[in-house]
N, C-alpha and C positions, 0 to 999 in steps of 0.2 A: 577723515576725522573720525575718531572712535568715542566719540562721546554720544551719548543719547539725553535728548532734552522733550521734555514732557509736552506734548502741544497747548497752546492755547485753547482755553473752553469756558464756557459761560457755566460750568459746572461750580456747583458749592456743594461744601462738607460740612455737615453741621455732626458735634459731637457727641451727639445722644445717638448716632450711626454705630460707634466704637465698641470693638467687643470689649468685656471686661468681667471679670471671675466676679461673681457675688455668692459668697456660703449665706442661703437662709436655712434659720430652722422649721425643720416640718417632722411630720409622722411617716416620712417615705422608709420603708422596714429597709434595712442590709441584710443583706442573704450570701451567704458563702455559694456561688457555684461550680459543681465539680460533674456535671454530666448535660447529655445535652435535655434528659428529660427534668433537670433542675431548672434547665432555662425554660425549656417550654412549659412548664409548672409557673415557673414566676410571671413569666412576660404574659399569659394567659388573663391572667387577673386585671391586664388593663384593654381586654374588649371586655363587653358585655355582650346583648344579646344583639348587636350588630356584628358580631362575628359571622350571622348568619347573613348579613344584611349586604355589605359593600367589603373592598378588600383594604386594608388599613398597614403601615409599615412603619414599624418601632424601631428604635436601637436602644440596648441596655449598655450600659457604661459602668465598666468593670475598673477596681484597682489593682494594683500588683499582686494580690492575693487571690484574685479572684472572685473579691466582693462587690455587689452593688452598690454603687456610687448615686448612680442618675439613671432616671431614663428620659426619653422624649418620646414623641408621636411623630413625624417627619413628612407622612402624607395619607391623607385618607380619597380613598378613589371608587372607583361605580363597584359592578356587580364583577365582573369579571377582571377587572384590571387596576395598577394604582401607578401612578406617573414619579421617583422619586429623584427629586437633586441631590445630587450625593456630597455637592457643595455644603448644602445643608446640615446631612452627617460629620462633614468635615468639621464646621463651623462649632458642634455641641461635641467631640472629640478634644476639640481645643481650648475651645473654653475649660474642660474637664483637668484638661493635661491628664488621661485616662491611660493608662497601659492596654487595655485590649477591650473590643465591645462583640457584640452579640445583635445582629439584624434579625428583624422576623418580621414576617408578614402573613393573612390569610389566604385561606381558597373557601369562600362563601359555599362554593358547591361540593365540598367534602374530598373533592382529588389531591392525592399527597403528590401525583406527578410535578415535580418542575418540568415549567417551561424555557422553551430554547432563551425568553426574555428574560425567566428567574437567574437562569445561570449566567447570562452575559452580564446580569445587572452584579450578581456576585462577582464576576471576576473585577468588574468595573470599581465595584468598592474595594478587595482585598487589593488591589492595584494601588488603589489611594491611601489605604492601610501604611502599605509596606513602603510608600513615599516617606509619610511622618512618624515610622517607626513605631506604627501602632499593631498590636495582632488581633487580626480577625479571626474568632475562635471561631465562626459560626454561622451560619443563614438558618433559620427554622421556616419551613411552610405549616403552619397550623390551623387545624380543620375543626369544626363547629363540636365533631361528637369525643374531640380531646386527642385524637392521633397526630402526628407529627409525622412530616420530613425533615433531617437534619442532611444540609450538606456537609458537614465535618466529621458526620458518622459515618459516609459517604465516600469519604477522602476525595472532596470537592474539592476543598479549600484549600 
């Protein structure tokens, strides 16, 4: 038999669970991006003086133009590390209905090295990308005294 049937479960779905597009208005600036030191300019502006502090990882939400749409925060993590669900990224992608985004994250201790985790965590996302037809322009590592890594400068991505 080729049919599949849901199991039974003591499971409930309540509707406030449902994703669902809401446009509010706010003061969030749009910025035309066209380099990767545009993005690490822009995306910069949402650490503060905890860039020094723990490691923290954003996605910027771009539209077909190339402009800033959204962004979100997605996880914020100790001193040397940050744990991110890329389910997560997925879920504010689609909400968006976004054409392409921009990941960034810190190095509290000023190293523009990625590591073997940054790079897997990128493949791991552009993988998810290129499922929903989304492009990943980008991963930034961003360090306290304003230098960047760009994996797309890089020809990571």
């Amino acid at each position: 038999m080729n049919t599949y049937e849901t199991p039974k479960s003591n499971v409930s779905y309540c509707k406030e669970a449902e994703l669902t597009i809401k446009k509010r208005n706010s003061d969030f600036e749009k910025r035309k991006i066209i380099s990767s030191m545009d993005a690490a300019q822009y995306i910069k502006q949402f650490y503060h003086d905890d860039i020094e502090i723990y490691e923290s990882f954003f996605v910027l939400i771009l539209n077909r133009r190339n402009e800033t749409i959204a962004f979100a925060k997605i996880a914020q993590g100790g001193v040397s590390m940050v744990l991110v669900d890329v389910k997560i990224i997925a879920k504010y992608i689609l909400d968006t209905m976004c054409s392409s985004v921009i990941v960034a994250h810190n190095h509290p201790s000023g190293t523009l090295e990625a590591s073997r985790e940054d790079r897997a965590l990128t493949e791991k996302i552009k993988n998810m990308c290129d499922l929903i037809d989304v492009r990943l322009l980008d991963h930034l590592i961003l360090t306290p005294s304003g230098e960047y890594y760009s994996f797309g400068d890089k020809g990571e991505i």
